[in-house]
N, CA, C and O atoms as a DFTB+ gen file, in Angstrom:
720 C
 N C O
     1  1     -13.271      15.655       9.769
     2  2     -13.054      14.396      10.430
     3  2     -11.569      14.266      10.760
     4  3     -10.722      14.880      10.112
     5  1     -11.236      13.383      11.874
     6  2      -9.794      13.627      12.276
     7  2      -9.466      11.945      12.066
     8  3     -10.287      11.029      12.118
     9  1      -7.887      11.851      11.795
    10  2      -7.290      11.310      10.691
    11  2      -6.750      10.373      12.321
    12  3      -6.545      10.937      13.396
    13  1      -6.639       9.056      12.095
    14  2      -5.848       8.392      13.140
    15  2      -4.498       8.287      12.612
    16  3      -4.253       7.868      11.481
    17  1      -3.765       8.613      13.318
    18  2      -1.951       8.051      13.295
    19  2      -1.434       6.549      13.501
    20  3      -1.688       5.802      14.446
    21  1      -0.694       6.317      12.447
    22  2      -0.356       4.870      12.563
    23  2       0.977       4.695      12.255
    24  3       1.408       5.320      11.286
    25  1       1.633       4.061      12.801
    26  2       3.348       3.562      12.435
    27  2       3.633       2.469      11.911
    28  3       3.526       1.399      12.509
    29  1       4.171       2.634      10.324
    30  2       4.355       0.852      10.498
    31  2       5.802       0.802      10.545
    32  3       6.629       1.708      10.448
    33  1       5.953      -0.599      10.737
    34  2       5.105      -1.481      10.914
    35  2       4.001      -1.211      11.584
    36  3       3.820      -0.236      12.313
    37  1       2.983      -2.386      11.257
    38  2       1.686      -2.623      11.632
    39  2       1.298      -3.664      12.397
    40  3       2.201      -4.480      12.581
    41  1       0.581      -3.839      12.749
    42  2       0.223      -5.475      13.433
    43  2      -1.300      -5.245      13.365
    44  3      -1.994      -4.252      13.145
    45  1      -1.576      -6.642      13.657
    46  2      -3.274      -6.855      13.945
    47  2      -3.569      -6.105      14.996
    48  3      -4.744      -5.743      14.942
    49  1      -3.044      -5.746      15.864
    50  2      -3.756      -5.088      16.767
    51  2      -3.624      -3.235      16.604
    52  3      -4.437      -2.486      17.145
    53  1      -2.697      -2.845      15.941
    54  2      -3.234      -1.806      15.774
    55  2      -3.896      -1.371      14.490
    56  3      -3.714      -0.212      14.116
    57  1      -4.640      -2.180      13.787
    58  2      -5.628      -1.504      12.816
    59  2      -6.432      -2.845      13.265
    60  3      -6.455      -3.577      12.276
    61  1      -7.049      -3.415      14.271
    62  2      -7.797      -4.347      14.749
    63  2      -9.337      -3.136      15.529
    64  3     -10.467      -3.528      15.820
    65  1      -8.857      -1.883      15.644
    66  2      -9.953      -1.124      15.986
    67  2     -10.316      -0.483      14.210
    68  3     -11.480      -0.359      13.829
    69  1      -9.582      -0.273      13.660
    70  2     -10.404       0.210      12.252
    71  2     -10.974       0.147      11.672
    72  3     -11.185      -1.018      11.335
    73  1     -11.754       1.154      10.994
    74  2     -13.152       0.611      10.137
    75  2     -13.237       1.045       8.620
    76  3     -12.492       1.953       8.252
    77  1     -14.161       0.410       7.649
    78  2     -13.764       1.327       6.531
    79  2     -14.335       2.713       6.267
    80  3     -15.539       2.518       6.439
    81  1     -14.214       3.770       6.008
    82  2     -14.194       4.988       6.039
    83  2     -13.464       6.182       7.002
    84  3     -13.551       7.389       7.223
    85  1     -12.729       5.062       7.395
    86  2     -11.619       6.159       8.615
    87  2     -10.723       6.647       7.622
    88  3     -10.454       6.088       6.559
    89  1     -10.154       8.042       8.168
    90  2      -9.009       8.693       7.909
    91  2      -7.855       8.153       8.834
    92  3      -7.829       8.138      10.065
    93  1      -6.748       7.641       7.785
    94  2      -5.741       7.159       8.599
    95  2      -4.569       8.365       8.166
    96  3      -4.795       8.999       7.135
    97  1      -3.461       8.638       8.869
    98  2      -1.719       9.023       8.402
    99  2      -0.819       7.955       8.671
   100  3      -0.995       7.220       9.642
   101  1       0.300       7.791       7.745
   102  2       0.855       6.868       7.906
   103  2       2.006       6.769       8.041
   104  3       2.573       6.762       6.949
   105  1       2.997       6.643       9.300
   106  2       3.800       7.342       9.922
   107  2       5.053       5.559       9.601
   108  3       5.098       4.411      10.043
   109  1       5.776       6.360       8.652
   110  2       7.016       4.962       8.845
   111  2       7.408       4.482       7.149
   112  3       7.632       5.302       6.258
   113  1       7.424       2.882       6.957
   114  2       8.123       2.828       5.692
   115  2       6.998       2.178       5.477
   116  3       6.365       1.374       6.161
   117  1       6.759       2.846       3.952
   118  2       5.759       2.129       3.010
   119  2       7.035       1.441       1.715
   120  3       8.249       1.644       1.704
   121  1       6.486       0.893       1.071
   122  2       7.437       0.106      -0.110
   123  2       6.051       0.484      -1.344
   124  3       4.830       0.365      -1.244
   125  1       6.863       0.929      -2.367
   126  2       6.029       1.115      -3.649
   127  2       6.118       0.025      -4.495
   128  3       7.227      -0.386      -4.837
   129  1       5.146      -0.472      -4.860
   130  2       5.534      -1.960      -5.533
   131  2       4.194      -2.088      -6.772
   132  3       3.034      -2.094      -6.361
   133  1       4.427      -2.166      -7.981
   134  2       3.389      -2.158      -8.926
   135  2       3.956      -3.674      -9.641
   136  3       4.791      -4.482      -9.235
   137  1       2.993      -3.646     -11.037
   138  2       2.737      -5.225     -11.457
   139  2       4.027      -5.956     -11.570
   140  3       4.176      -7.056     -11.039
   141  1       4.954      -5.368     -12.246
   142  2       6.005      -6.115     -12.554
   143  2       6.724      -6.449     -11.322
   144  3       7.039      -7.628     -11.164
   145  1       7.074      -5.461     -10.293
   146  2       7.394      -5.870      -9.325
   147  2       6.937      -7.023      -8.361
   148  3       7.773      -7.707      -7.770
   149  1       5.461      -7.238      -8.208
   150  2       4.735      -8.828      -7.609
   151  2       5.147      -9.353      -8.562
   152  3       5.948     -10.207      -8.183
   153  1       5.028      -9.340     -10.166
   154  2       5.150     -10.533     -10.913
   155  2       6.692     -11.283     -10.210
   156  3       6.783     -12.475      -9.914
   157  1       7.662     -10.387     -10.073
   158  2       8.962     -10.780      -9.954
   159  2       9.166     -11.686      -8.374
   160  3       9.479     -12.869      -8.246
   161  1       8.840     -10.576      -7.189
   162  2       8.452     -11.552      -5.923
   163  2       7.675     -12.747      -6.508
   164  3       8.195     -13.847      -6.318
   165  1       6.453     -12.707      -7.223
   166  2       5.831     -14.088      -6.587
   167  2       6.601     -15.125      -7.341
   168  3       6.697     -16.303      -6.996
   169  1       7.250     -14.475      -8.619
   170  2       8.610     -15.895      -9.339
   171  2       9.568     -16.128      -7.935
   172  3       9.636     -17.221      -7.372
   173  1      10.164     -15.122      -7.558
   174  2      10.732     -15.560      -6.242
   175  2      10.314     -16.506      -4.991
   176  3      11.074     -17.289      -4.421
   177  1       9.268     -16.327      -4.755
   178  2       8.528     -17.004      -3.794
   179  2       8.505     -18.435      -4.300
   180  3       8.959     -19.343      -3.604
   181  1       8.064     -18.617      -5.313
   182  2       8.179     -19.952      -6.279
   183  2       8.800     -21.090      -5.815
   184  3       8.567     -22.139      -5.214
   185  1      10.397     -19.954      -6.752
   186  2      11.552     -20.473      -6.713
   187  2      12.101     -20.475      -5.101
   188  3      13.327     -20.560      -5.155
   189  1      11.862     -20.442      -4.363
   190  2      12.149     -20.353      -3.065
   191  2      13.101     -19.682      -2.686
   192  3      13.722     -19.942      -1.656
   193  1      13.451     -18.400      -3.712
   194  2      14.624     -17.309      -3.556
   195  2      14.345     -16.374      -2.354
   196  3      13.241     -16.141      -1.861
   197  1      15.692     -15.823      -1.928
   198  2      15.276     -14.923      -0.876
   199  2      14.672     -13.381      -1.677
   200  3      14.871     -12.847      -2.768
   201  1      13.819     -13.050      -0.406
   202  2      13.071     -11.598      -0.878
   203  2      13.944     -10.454      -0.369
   204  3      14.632     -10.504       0.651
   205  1      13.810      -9.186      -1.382
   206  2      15.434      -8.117      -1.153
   207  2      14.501      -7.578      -0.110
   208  3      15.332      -6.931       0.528
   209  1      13.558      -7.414       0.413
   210  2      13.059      -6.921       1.620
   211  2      11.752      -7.717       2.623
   212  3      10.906      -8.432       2.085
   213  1      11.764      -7.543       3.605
   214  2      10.949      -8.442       4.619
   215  2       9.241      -7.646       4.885
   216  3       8.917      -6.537       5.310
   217  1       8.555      -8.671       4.467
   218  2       6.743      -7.805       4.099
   219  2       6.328      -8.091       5.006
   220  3       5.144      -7.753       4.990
   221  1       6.637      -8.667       6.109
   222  2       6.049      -9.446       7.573
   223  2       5.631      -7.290       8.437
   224  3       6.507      -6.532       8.852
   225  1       4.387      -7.047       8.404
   226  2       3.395      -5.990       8.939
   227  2       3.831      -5.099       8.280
   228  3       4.029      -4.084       8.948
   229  1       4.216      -4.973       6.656
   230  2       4.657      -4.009       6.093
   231  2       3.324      -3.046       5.392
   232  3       2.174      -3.235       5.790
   233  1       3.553      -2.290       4.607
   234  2       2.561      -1.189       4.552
   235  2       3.149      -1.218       2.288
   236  3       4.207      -0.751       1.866
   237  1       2.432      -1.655       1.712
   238  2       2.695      -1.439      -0.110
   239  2       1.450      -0.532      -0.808
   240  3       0.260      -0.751      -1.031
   241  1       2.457       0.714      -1.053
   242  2       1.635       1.866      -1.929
   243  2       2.225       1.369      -3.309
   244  3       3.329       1.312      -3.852
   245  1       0.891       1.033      -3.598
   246  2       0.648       0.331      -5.299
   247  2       1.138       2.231      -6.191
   248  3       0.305       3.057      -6.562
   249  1       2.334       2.343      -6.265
   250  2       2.574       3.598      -6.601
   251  2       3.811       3.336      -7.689
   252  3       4.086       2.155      -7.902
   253  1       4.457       4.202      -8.282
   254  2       5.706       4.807      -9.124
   255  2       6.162       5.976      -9.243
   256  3       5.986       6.547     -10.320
   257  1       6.746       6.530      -8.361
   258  2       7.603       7.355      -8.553
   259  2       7.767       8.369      -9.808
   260  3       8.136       7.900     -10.884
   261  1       7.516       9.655      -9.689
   262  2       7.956      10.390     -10.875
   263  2       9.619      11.134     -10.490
   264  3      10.073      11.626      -9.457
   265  1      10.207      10.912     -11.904
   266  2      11.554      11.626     -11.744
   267  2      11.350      12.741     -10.158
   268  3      10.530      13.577      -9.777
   269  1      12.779      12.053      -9.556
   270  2      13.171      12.998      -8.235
   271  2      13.479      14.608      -8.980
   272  3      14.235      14.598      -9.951
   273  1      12.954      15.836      -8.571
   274  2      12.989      16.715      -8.714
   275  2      14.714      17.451      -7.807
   276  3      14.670      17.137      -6.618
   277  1      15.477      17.922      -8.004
   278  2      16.959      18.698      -7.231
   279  2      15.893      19.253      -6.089
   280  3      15.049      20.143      -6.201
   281  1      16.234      18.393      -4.919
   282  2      16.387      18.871      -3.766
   283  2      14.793      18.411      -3.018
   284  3      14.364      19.124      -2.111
   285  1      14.107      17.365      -3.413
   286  2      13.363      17.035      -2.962
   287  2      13.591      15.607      -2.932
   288  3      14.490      15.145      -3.635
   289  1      12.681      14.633      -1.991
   290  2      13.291      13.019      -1.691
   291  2      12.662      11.955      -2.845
   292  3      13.044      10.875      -3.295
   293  1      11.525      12.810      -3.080
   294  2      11.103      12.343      -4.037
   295  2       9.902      12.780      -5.561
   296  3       9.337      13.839      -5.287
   297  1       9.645      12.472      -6.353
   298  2       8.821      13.132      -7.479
   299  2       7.658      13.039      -6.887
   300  3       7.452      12.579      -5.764
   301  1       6.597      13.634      -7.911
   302  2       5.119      13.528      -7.480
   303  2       5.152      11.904      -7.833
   304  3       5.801      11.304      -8.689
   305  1       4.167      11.409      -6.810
   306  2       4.056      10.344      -6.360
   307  2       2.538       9.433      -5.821
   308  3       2.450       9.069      -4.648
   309  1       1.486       9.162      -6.771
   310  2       0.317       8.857      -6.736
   311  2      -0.178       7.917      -7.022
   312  3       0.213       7.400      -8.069
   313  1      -1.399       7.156      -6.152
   314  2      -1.755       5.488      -6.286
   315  2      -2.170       5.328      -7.649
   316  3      -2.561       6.243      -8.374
   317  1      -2.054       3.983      -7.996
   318  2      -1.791       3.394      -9.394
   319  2      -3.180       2.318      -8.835
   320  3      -3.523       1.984      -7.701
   321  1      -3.808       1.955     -10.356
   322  2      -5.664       1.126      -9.779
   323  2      -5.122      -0.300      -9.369
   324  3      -4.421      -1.062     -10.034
   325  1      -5.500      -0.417      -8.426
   326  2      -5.352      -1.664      -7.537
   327  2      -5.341      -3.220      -8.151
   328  3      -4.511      -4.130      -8.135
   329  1      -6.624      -3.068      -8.676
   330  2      -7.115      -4.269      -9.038
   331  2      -6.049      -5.193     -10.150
   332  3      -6.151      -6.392     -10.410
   333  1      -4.981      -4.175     -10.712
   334  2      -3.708      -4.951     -11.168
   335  2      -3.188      -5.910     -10.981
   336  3      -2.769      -6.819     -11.697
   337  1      -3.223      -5.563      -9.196
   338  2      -2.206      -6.253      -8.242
   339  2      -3.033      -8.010      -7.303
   340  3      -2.530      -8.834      -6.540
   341  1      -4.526      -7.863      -7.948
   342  2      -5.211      -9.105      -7.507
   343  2      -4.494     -10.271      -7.314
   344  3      -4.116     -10.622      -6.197
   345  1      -4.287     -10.877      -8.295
   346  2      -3.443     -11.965      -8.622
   347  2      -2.490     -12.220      -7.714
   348  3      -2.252     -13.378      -7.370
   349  1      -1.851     -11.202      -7.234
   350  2      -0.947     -11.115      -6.357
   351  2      -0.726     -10.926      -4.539
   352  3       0.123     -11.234      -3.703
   353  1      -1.889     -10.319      -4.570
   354  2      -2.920      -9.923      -3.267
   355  2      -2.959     -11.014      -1.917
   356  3      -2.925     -10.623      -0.750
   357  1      -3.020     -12.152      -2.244
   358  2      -2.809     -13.395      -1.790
   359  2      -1.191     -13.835      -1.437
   360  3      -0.953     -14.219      -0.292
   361  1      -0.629     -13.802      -1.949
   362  2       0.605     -13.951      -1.766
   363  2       1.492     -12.728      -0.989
   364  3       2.311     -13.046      -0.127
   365  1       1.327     -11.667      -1.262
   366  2       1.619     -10.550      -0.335
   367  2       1.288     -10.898       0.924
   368  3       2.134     -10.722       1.800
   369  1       0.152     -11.391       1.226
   370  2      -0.873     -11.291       2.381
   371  2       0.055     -12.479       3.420
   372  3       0.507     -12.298       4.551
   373  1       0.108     -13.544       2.662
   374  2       1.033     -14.653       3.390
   375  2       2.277     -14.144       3.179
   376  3       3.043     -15.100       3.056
   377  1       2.779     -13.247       3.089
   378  2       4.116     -12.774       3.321
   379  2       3.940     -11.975       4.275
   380  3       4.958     -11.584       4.846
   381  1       2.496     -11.436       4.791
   382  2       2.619     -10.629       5.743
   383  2       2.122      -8.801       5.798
   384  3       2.122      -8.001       6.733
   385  1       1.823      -8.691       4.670
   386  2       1.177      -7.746       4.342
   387  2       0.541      -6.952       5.254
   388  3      -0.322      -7.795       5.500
   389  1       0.257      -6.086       5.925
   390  2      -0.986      -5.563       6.551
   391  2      -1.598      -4.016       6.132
   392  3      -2.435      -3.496       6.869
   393  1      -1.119      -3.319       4.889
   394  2      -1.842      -2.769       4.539
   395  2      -1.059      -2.194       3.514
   396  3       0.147      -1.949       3.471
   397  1      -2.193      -1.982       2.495
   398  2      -2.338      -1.826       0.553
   399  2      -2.923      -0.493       0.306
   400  3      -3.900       0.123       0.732
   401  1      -1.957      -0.268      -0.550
   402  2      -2.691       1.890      -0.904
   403  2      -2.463       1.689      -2.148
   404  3      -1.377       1.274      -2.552
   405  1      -3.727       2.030      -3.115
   406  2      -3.799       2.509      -3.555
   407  2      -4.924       3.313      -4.349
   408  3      -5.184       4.471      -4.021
   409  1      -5.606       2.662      -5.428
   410  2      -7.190       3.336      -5.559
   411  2      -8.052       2.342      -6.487
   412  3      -7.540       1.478      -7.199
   413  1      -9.228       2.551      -6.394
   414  2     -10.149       1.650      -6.893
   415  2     -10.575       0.657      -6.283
   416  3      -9.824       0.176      -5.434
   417  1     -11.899       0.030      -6.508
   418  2     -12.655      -1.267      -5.969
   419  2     -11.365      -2.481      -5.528
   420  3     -10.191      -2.203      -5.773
   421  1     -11.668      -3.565      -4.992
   422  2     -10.743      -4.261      -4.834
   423  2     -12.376      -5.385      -5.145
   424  3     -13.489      -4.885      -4.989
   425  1     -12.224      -6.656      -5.517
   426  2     -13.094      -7.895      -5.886
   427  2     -13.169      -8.209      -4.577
   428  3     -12.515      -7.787      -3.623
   429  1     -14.491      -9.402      -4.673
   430  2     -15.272      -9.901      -3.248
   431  2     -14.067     -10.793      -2.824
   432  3     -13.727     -10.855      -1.643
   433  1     -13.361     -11.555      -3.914
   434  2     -12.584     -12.320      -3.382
   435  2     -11.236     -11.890      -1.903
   436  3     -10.979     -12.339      -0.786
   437  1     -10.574     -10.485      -3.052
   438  2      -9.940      -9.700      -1.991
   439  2      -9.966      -9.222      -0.934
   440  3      -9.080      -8.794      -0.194
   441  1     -11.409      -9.320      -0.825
   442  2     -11.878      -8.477       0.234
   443  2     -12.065      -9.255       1.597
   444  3     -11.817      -8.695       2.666
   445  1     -12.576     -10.758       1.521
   446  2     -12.301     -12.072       2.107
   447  2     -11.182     -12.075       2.673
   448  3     -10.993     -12.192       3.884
   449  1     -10.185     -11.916       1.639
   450  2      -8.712     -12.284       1.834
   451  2      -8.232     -11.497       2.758
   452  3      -7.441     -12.060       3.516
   453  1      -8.503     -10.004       3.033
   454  2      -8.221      -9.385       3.558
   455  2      -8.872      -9.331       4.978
   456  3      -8.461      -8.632       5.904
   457  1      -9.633      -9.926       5.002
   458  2     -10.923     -10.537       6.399
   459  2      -9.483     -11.694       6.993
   460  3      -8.748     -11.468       7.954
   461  1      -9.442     -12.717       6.210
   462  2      -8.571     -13.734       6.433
   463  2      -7.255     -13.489       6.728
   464  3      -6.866     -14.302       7.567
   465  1      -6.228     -12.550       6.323
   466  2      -4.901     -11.952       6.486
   467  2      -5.087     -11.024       8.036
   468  3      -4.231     -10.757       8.880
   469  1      -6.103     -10.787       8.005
   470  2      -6.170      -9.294       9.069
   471  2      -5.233      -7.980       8.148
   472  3      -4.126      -7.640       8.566
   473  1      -5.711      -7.475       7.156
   474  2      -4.846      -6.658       6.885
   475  2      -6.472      -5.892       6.462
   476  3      -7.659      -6.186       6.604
   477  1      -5.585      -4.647       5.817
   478  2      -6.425      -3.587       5.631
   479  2      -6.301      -2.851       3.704
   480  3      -5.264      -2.852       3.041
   481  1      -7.258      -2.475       3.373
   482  2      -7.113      -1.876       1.897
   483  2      -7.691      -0.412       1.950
   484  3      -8.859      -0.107       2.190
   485  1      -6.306       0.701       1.592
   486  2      -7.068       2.226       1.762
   487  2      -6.285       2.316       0.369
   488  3      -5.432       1.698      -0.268
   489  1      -7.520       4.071       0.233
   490  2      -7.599       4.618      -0.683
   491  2      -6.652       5.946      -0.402
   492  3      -6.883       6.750       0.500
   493  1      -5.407       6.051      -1.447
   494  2      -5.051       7.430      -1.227
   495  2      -5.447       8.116      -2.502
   496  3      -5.811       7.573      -3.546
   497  1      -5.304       9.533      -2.222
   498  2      -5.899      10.844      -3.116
   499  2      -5.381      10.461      -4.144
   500  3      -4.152      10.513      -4.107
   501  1      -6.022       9.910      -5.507
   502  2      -5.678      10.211      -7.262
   503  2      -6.119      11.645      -7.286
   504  3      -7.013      12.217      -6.662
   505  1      -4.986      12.202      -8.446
   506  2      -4.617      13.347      -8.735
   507  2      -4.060      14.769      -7.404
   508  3      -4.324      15.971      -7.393
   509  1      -3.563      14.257      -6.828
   510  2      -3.087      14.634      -5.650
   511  2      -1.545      14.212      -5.263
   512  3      -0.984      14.230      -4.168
   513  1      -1.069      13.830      -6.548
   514  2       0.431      13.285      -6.508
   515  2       1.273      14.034      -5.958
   516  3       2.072      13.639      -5.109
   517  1       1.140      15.949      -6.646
   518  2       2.092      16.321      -6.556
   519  2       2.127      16.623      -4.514
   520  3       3.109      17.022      -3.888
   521  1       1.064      16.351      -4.059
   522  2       0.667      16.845      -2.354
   523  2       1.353      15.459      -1.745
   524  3       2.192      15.625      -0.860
   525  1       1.053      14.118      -2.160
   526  2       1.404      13.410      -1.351
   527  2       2.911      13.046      -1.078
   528  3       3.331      12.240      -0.248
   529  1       3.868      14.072      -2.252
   530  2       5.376      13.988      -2.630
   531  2       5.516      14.535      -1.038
   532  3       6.478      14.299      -0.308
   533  1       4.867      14.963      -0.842
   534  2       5.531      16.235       0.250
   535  2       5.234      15.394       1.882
   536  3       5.796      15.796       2.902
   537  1       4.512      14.499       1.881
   538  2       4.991      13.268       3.004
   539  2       5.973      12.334       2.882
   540  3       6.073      11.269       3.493
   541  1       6.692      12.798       2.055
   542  2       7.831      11.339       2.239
   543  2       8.940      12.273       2.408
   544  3       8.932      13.353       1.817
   545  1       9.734      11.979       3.051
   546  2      11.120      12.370       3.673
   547  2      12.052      12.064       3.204
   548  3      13.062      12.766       3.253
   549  1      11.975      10.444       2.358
   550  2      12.980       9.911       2.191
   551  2      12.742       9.065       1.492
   552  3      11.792       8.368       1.848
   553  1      13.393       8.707       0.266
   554  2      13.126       7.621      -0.335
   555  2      14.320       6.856      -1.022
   556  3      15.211       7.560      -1.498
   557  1      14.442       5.327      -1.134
   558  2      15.426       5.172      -1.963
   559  2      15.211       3.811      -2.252
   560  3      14.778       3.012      -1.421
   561  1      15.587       3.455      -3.734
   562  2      15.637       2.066      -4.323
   563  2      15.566       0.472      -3.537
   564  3      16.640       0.071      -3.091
   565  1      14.943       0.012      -3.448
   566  2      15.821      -1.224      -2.374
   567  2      15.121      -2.379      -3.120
   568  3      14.667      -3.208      -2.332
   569  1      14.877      -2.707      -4.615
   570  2      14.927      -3.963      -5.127
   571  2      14.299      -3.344      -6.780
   572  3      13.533      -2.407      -7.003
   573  1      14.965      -4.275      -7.718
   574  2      14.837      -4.283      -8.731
   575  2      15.186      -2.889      -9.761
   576  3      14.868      -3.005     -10.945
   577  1      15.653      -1.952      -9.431
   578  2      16.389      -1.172     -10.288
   579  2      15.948      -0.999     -11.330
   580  3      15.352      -0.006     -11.747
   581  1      16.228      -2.057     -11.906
   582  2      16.104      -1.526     -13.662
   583  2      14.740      -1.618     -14.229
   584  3      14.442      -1.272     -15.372
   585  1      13.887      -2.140     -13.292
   586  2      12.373      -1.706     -13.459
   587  2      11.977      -0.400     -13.752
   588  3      10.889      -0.099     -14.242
   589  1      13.232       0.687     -13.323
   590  2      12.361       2.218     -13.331
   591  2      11.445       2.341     -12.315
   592  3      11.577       1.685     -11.281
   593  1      10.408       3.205     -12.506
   594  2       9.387       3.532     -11.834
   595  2       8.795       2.326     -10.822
   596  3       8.439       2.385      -9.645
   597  1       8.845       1.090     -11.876
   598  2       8.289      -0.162     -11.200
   599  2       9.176      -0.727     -10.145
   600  3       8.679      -1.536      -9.362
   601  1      10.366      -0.414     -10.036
   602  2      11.188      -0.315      -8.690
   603  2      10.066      -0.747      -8.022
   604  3       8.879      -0.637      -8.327
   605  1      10.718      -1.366      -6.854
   606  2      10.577      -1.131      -5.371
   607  2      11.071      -0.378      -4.743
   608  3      12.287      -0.398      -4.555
   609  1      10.252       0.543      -4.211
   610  2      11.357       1.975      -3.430
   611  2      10.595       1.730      -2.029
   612  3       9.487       1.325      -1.678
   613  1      12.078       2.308      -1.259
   614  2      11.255       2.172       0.113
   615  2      11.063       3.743       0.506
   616  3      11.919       4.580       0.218
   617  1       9.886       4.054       1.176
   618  2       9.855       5.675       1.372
   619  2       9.204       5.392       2.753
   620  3       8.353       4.663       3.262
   621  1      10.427       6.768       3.204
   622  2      10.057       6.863       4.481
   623  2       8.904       7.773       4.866
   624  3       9.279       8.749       4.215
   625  1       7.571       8.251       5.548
   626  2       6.969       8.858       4.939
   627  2       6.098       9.428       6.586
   628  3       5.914       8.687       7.551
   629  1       5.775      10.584       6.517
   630  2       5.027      11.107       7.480
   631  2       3.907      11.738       7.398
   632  3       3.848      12.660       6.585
   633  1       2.609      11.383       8.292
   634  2       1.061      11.778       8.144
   635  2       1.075      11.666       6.387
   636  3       0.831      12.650       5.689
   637  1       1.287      10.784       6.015
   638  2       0.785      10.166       4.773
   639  2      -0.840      10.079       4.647
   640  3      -1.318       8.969       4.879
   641  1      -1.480      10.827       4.402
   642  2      -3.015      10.600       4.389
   643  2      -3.766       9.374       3.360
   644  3      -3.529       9.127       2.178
   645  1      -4.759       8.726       4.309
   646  2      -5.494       7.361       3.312
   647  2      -6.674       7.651       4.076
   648  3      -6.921       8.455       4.975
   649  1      -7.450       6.621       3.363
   650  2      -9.079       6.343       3.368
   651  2      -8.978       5.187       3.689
   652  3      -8.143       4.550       3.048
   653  1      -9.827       4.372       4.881
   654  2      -9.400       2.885       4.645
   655  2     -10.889       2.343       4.091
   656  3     -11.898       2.660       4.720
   657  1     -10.970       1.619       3.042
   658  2     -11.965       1.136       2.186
   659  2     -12.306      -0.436       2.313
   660  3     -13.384      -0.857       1.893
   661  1     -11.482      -1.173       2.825
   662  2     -11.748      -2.495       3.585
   663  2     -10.855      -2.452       4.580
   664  3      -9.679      -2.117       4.723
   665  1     -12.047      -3.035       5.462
   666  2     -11.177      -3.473       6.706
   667  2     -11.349      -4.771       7.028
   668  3     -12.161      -5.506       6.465
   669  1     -10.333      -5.223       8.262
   670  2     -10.495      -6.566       8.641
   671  2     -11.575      -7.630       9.035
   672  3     -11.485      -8.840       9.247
   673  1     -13.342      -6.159       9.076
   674  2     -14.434      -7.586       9.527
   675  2     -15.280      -7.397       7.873
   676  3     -16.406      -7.843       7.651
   677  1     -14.543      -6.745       6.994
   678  2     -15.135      -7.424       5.797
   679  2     -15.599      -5.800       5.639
   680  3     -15.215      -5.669       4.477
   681  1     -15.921      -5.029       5.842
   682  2     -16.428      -3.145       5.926
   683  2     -15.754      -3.156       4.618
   684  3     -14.803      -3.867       4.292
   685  1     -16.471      -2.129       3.796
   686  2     -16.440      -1.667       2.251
   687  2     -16.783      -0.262       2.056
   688  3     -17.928      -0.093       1.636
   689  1     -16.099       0.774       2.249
   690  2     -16.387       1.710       2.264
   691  2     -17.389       2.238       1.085
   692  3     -18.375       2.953       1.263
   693  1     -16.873       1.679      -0.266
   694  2     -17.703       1.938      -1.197
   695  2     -18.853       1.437      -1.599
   696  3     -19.609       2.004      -2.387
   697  1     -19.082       0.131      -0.976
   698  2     -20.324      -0.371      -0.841
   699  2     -21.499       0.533      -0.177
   700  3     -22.634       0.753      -0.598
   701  1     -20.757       1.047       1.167
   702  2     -21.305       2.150       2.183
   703  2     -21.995       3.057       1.437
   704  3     -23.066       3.554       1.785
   705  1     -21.310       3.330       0.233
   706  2     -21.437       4.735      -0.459
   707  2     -22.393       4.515      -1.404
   708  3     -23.029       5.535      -1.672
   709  1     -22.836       3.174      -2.224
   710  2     -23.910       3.243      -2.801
   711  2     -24.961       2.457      -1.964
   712  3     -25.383       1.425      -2.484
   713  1     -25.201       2.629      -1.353
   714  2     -26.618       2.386      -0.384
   715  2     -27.329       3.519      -0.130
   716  3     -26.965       4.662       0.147
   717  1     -28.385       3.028      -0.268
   718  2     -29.672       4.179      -0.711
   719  2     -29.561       4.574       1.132
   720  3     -30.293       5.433       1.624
């Protein structure tokens, strides 16, 4: 099956033809952002602090970073289970969100939400870390530091391969998959 190319930024209209079970690549800046990191935005959001980066059609691989290896941009590098990041899912989304990587089911609620945002939820390869190191070009810190791993890193990243598992008219790839 052949993989569609996408740049993000994103907008509604270009993943407004997508469905769930497409092969996407993902050509541009993704931001790695796990629990502690939303916990910290959505205190920000709160508090009505400014955000160290702008999520308006951005692209968040629910990921962490393994130690940078000499002479590569970045460590092996593989989706972390989604459903962590629920709580938070909503608030991303009104920041602008338009598409979430990482792995596992996402709830009926999310999945709505993601009907309602126009955004999209794919699956990238678990246990395939050390392969997906080798699409990013570039990576570097751009909020919260001393999180470690839980950083926010921004990576620049090319034919990034995903699964998209919800899409914008409500499509469930894995639903797809257990039907007789």
């Amino acid at each position: 099956m052949k993989s569609i190319p996408l740049t993000i930024p994103l907008s509604t209209d270009d993943i407004g033809a997508l469905k769930a079970g497409m092969l996407i690549t993902l050509n541009g800046i993704l931001y790695t952002a796990r629990d502690s990191a939303h916990k910290i935005i959505a205190e920000m959001v709160q508090n009505n602090e400014p955000l160290p980066i702008n999520f308006n059609n951005a692209g968040i691989f629910y990921a962490g970073p393994c130690p940078t290896p000499r002479g590569l941009p970045v460590g092996a590098i593989g989706p972390t289970t989604s459903y962590r990041m629920d709580a938070y899912t909503e608030m991303m989304l009104s920041l602008g969100v338009k598409v979430f990587i990482g792995k596992g089911y996402r709830n009926n609620n999310i999945k709505k939400l993601l009907v309602q945002y126009k955004a999209i939820y794919c699956s990238s390869f678990g246990g395939a870390a050390a392969y997906l190191n080798q699409c990013v070009i570039s990576s570097k810190p751009v909020a919260f530091e001393w999180l470690g791993p839980e950083a926010i890193v921004e990576l620049t990243v090319n034919n990034f391969p995903a699964v998209i598992i919800n899409d914008i008219y409500g499509g469930d790839l894995y639903a797809n998959l257990s039907e007789p």
